[in-house]
C-alpha positions, -999 to +999 in steps of 0.1 A: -090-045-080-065-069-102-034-071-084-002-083-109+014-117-099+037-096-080+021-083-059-001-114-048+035-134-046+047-107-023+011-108-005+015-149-002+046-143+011+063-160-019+085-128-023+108-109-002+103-077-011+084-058-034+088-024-047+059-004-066+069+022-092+041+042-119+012+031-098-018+053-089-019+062-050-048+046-045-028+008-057-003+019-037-026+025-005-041-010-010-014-027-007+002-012+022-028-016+039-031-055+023+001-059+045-006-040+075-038-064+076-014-092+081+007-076+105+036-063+087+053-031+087+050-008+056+072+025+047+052+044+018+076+070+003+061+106-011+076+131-029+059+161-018+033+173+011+006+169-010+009+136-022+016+128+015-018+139+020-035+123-008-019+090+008-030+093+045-064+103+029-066+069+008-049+047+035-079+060+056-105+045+034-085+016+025-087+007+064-115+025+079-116+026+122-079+021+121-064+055+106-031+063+091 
């Protein structure tokens, strides 16, 4: 997956926050699981049940044994 500059800053720690808009789920799922790799604390914001779903579903395949 290409991650922007961004988003490998904020990964390195280079950036203090970073905030994702028009991004697929799935980009959105990686990176909050990127972070909880390392030990931080992620919020992921849906708008609806169904996309709150879809983004439990991918968080579980982006880390598999841990769960979301």
């Amino acid at each position: 997956m290409h991650l922007t500059k961004e988003i490998l800053d904020f990964l390195q720690g280079k950036s203090r926050d970073l905030r994702i808009f028009k991004s697929g789920a799935a980009s959105r799922a990686y990176v909050a699981e990127a972070l909880r790799s390392q030990g931080q604390n992620v919020v992921v914001v849906t708008p609806s049940r169904t996309e709150l779903a879809e983004m439990r579903s991918l968080l579980g395949l982006c880390s598999p044994g841990k769960g979301a």
